[in-house]
C-alpha positions in Angstrom: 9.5 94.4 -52.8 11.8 91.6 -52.9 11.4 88.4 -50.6 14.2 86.6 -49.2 14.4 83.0 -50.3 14.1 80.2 -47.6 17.5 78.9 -46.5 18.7 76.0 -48.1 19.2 72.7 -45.3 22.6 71.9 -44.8 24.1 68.5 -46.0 23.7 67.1 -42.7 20.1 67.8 -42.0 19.1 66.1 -45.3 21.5 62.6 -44.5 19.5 62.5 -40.9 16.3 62.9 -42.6 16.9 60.2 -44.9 18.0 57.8 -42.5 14.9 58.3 -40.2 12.9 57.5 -43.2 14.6 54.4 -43.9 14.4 53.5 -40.2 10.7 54.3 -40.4 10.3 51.9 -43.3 12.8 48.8 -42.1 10.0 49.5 -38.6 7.1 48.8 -40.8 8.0 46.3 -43.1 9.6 44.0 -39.7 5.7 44.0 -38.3 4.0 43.5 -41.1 2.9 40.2 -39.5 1.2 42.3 -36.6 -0.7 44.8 -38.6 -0.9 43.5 -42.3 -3.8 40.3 -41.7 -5.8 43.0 -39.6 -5.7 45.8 -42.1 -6.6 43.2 -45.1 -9.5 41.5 -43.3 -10.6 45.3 -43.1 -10.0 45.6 -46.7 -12.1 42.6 -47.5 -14.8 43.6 -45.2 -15.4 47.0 -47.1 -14.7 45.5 -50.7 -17.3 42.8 -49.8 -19.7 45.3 -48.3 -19.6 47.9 -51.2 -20.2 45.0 -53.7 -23.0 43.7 -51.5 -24.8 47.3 -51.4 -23.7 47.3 -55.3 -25.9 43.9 -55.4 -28.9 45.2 -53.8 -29.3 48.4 -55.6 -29.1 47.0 -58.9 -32.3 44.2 -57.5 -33.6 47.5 -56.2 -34.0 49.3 -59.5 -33.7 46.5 -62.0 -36.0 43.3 -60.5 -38.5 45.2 -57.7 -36.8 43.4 -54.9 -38.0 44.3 -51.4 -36.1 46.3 -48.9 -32.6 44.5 -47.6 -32.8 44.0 -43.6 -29.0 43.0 -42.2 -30.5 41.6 -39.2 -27.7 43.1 -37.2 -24.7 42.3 -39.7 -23.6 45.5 -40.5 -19.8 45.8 -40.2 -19.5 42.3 -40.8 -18.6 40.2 -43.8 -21.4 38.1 -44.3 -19.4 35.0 -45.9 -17.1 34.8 -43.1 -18.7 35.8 -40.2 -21.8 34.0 -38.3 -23.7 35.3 -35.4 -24.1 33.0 -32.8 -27.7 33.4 -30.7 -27.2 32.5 -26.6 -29.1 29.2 -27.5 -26.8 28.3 -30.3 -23.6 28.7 -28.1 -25.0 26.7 -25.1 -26.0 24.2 -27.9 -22.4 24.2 -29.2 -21.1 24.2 -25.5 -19.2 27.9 -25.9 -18.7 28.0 -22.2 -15.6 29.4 -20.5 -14.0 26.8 -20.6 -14.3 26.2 -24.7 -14.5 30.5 -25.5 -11.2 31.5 -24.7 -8.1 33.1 -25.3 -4.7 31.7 -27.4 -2.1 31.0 -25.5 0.9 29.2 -26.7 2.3 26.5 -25.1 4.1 23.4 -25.1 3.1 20.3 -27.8 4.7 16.9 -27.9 4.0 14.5 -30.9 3.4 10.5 -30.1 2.8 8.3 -31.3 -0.3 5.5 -30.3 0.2 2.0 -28.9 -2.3 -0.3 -27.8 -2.7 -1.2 -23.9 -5.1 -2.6 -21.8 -5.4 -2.3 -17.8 -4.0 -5.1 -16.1 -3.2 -6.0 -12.1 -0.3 -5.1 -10.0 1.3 -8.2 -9.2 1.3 -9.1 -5.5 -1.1 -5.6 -4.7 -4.3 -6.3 -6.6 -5.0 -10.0 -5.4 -5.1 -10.5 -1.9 -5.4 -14.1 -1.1 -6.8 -14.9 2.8 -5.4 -18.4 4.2 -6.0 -19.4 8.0 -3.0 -19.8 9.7 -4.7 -22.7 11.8 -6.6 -25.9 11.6 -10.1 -25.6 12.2 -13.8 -25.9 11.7 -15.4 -22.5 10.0 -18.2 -21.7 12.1 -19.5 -18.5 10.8 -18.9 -16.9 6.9 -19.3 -13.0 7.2 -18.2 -12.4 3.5 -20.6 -12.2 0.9 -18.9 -12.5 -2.3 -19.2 -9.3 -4.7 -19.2 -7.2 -1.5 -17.2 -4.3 -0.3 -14.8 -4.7 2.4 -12.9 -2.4 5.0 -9.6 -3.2 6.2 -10.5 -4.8 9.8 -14.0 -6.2 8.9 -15.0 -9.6 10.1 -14.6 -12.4 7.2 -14.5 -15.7 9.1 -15.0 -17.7 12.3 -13.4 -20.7 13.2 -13.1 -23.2 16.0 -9.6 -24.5 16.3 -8.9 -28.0 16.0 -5.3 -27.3 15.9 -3.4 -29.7 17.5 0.0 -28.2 18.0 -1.9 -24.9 19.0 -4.2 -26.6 21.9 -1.5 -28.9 23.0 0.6 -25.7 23.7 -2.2 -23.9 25.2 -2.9 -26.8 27.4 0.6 -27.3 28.7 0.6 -23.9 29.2 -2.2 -23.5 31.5 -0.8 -26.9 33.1 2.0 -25.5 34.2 1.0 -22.3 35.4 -1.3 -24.1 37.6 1.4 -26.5 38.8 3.7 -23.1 39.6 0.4 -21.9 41.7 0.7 -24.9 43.7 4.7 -25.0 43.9 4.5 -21.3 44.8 2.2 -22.3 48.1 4.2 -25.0 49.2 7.4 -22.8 49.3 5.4 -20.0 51.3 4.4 -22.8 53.9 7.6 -24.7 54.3 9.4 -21.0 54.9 6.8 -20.6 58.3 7.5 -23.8 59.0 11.4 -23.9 58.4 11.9 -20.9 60.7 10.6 -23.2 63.7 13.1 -25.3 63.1 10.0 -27.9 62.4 11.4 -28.6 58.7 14.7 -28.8 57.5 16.1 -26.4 55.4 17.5 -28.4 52.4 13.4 -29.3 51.7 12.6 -26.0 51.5 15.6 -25.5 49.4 14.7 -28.5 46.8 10.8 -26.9 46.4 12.8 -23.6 45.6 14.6 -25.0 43.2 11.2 -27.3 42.1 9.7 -23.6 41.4 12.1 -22.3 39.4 12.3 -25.2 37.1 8.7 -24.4 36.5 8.9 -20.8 35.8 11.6 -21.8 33.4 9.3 -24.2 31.8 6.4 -21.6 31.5 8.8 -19.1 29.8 9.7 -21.7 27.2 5.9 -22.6 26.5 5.2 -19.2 26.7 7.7 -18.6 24.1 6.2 -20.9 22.0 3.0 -19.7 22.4 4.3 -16.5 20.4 5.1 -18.9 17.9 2.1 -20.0 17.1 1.1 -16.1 16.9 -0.3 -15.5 20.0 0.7 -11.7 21.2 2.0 -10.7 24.3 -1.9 -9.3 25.4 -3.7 -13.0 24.4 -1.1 -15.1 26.7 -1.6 -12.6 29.7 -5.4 -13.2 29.0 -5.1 -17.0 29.0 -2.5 -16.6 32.0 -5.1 -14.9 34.0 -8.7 -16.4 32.8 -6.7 -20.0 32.8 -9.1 -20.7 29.7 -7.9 -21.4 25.9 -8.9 -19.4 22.9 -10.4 -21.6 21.0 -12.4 -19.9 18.2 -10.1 -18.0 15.5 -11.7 -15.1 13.9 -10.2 -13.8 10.5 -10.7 -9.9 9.2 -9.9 -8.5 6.0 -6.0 -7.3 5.9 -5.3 -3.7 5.6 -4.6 -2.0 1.6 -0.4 -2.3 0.5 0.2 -5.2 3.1 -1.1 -2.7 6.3 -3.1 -4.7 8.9 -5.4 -3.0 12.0 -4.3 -5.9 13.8 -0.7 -6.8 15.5 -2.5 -10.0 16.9 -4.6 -13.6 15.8 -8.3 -12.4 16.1 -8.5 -15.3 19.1 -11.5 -15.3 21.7 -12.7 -18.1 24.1 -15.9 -18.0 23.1 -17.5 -20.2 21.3 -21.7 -19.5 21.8 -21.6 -17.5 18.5 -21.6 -14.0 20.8 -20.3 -11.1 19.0 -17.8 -10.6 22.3 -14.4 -10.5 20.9 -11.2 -10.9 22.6 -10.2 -7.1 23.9 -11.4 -4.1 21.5 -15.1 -5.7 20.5 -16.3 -7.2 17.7 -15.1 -6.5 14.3 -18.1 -4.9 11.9 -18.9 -8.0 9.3 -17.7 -8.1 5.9 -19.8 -5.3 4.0 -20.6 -3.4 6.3 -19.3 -0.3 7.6 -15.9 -0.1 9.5 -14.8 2.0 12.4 -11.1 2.4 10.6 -13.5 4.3 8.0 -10.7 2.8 5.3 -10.3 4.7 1.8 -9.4 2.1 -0.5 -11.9 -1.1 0.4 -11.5 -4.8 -0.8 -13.8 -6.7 -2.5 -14.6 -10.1 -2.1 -13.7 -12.0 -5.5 -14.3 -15.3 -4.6 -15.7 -17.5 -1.4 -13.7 -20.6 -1.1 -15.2 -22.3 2.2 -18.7 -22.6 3.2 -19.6 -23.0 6.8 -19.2 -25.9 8.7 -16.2 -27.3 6.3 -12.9 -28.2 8.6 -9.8 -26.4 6.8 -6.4 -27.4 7.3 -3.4 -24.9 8.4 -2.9 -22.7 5.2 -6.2 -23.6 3.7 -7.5 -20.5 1.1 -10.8 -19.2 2.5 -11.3 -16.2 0.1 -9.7 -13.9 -2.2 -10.0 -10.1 -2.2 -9.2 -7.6 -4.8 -7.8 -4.1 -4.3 -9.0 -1.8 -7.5 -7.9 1.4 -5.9 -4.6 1.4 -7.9 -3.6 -0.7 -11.4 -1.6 -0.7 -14.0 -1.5 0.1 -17.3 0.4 -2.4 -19.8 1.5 -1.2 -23.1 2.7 -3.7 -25.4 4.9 -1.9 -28.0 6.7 -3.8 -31.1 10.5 -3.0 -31.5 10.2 0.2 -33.6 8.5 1.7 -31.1 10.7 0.4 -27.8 13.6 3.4 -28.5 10.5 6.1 -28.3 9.6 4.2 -25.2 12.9 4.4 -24.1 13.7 7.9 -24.7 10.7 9.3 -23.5 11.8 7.3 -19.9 14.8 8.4 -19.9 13.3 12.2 -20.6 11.0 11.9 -18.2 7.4 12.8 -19.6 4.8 11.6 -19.0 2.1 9.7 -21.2 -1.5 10.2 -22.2 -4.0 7.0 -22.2 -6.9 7.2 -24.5 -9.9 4.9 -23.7 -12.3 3.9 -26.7 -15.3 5.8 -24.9 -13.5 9.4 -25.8 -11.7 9.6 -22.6 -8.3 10.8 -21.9 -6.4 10.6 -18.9 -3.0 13.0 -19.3 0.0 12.9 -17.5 0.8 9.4 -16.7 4.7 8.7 -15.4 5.8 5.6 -16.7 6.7 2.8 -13.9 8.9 0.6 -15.9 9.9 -1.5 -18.4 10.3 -4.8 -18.3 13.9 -6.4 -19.1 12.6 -9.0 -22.0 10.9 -8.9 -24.9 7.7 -11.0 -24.7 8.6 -13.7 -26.8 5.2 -15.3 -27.8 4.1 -11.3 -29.4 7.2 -10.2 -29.6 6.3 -7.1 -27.6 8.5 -4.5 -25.3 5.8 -4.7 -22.2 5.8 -1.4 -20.2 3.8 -0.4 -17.1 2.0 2.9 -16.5 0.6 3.9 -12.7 -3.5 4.1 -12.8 -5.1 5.8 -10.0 -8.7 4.4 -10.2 -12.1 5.7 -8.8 -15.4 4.4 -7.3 -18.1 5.7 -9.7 -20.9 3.8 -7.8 -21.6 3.2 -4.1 -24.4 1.7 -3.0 -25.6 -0.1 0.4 -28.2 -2.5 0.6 -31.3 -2.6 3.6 -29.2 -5.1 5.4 -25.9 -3.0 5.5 -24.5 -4.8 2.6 -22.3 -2.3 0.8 -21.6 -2.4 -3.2 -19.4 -0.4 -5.0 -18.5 -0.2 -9.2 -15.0 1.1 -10.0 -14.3 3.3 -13.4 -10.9 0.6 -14.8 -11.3 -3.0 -14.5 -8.5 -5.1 -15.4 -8.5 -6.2 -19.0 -9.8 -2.9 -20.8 -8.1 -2.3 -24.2 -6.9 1.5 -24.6 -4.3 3.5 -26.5 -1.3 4.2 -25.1 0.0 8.3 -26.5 3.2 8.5 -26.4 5.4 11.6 -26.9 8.4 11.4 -29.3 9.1 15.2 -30.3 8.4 18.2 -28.5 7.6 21.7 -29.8 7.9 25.1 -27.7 5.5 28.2 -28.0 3.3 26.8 -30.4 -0.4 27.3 -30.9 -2.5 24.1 -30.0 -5.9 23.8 -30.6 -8.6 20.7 -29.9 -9.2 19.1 -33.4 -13.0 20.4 -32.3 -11.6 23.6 -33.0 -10.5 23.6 -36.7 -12.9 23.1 -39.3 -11.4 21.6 -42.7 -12.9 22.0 -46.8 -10.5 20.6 -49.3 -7.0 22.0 -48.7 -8.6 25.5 -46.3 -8.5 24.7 -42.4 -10.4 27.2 -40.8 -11.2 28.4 -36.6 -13.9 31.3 -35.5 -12.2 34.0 -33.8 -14.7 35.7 -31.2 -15.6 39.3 -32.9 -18.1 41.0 -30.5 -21.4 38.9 -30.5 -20.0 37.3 -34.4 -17.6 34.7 -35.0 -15.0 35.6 -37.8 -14.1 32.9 -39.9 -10.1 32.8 -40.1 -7.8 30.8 -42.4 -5.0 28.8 -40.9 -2.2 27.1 -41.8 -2.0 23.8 -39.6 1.1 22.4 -39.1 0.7 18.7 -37.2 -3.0 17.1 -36.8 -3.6 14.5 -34.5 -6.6 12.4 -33.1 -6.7 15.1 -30.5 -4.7 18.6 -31.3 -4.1 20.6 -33.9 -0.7 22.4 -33.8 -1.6 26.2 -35.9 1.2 28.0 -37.2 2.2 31.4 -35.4 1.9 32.9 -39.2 -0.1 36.6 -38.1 -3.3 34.6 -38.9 -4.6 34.3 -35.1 -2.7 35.9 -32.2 -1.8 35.2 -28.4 -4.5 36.4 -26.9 -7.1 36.0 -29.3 -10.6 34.1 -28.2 -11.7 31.7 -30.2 -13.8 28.3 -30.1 -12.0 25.5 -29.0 -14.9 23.3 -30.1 -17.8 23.2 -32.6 -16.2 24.8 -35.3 -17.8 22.3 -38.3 -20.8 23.4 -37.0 -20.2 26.7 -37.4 -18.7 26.1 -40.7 -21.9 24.6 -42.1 -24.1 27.4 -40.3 -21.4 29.7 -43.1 -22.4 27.4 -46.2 -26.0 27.5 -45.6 -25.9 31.3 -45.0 -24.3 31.6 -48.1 -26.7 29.4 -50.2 -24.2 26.7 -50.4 -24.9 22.7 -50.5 -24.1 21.4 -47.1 -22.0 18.4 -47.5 -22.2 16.5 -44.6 -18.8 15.3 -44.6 -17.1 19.0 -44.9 -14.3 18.8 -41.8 -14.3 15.6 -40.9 -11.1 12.9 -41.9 -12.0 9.3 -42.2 
């Protein structure tokens, strides 16, 4: 019986199938990068296993070793991979926060130049004068102490000459008006009896307003002298003079709970103040409840000690805010520059480890310092209270993080990189010319080669070679640690210095 032979394809059939297999293979070979580091670790796991089991049966049969027990590393190659126990990842500190997944992101280069925390000119020092001649009666500010804005500092009995004198008038003339006033409300009874003649009752009229005139001019210069609009209606209507001055601590960035001269009449040492009560005493707590207190730097007047108009009676400081000043020679000043004029932002690295990131610059200043031949620019520092403490007596203390005069490094960008893989330099391990980081692998951490491209005191920029992906988890610290844990699994010397650049 004869069989009929298959039909042979047509020219075109065969051209299509030959260009779907060259598609196929231009598909494979353009992500090799995706599939070709996973499929070789694979490789090396199984070649590495099979020799291993190779090892163990030729002890087994040839020396009279004992049984082999994996203790749970099967699937894993032993050399580069490490099992990590729960107690051994807190001791590392594998949290969430150091355990998770690539992401790229965006690096800058700088470069590092020394700085050291310094005052804002005008802001930090806050100098308190008395605006009057006096006596101080009464010190309310203890030196070292915490201030709120509003808080009493001073008392002191005015000896001021111009002040009293104006006071005096004052009150001289208003009672001189009083008297005017009741002579002009008489004679008009009288006049309309014909009893007096009007042109006297016309010259007292004019007498009074002569007065009033007088008082608005002395009342005028009452305001002068500082008084408010409230303190002369209290002297117009008590007919008494303030005579005791009391100075409070000025409000943060030139603000001040008072529009007025703390002035009272009393003088007994009461703690009845002029209109809204007594301020709180220096250190102790404030009704304005203030954010950013003062403290008291320096005492410059003890009690009982007569101060002349302008006289310094403390100094308070305001830590809240400061500045950083970098001090950068002339090859550095067009990085400085540029990175201004680019706007980013700058990085300051204190010599306990800290880092505070994003920083703006302020400005730079117009000269080159001419005794270090420095470009001096200024970096905003928002600073923080790390200690609070009150005393028995309502004293209150406080300890900020920055102090004026701390040296630092100042991290400037120069260069920046997109979509790159950065890593903490906790988070490479280096032996010889091999950089290495764990990739997470179930309850193992794989060992994985890595070609670094830029190392820095803080980051490590890894090249996005195939090696480690987007999305991988890996440790983001501890991983010399874990690079010794490999060498002594392996029966390896430890060296001590393995990872480490000095």
């Amino acid at each position: 019986m004869n069989i009929a032979s298959p039909p042979t394809p047509t020219g075109g059939r065969k051209w299509i199938g030959i260009l779907a297999a060259g598609v196929l293979v231009l598909i494979v070979l353009g992500t090799k990068n995706l599939w070709w580091p996973g499929l070789n670790r694979m490789l090396d796991r199984v070649v590495g296993k099979g020799a291993a089991g190779s090892g163990e049966a030729h002890d087994a049969h040839g020396h009279g070793a004992e049984p082999h027990d994996d203790h749970g590393h099967a699937g894993h190659d032993t050399a580069n991979s490490l099992e990590l126990s729960p107690q051994a990842r807190k001791n590392l500190g594998l949290n969430s926060d150091y355990l998770r997944p690539i992401a790229l992101s965006t690096f800058r280069k700088t470069i590092s130049i020394p700085a050291l925390v310094a005052e804002r000119p005008g802001r930090t020092q806050i100098v308190v004068s008395t605006p009057m001649t006096g006596v101080v009666t009464d010190v309310a500010a203890v030196q070292g102490a915490a201030v709120e804005p509003g808080a009493l500092l001073f008392r002191i009995r005015l000896t001021h000459e111009d002040l009293v004198q104006s006071q005096t008038d004052f009150v001289r003339t208003l009672g001189e008006l009083d008297v005017e006033g009741r002579e002009v409300a008489r004679l008009k009874s009288v006049a309309e009896s014909g009893a007096v003649a009007g042109k006297t009752l016309l010259e007292r009229q004019y007498s009074k307003e002569k007065l009033e005139a007088l008082l608005g001019a002395q009342r005028e210069a009452l305001r002068l002298h500082g008084l408010s609009d409230r303190q002369i209606e209290q002297i117009s209507r008590d007919r008494r003079l303030l005579s005791e001055l009391r100075i409070v601590a000025p409000g943060v960035d030139g603000e001040s709970r008072a529009d007025e001269l703390q002035l009272t009449d009393r003088l007994d040492g009461s703690s009845v103040a002029s209109f809204a009560g007594d301020p709180p005493r220096a250190g102790q707590s404030s009704p304005a409840g203030g954010t950013h207190p003062l403290v008291v730097e320096r005492l410059d007047v003890q009690r009982g000690q007569s101060i002349e108009q302008g006289g310094r009676l403390c100094s308070l400081a305001d830590y809240s805010r400061l500045y950083i000043e970098g001090r950068a020679f002339e090859l550095d000043s067009g990085a400085i520059n540029a990175a201004a004029e680019k706007g980013w932002t700058v990085a300051a690295a204190f010599p306990d480890g800290s880092m505070v990131e994003s920083l703006p610059l302020e400005f730079i200043a117009g000269e080159v310092d001419p005794d270090s031949r420095t470009l001096r620019f200024y970096v905003d520092l928002v600073n923080e209270v790390i200690r609070d403490r009150t005393t028995p007596d309502g004293r209150r203390f406080i300890v900020w993080k920055y102090r004026p005069g701390q040296r630092l490094q100042i991290r400037v960008p120069v260069e920046e990189w997109n979509d790159q893989i950065v890593l903490p330099v906790d988070a490479v391990a280096q032996e010889g010319p091999e950089s290495f980081v764990f990739q997470q692998n179930g309850k193992h951490f794989d060992r994985i080669s890595v070609h670094v491209l830029y190392r820095d005191q803080s980051s490590v920029v890894i090249a996005n070679d195939g090696s480690v992906f987007p999305g991988s988890v890996v440790a983001y610290r501890g991983a010399h640690q874990m690079q010794m844990a490999l060498k002594n699994q392996a029966g390896g010397g430890i060296d001590p210095h393995a990872g480490h650049n000095h």
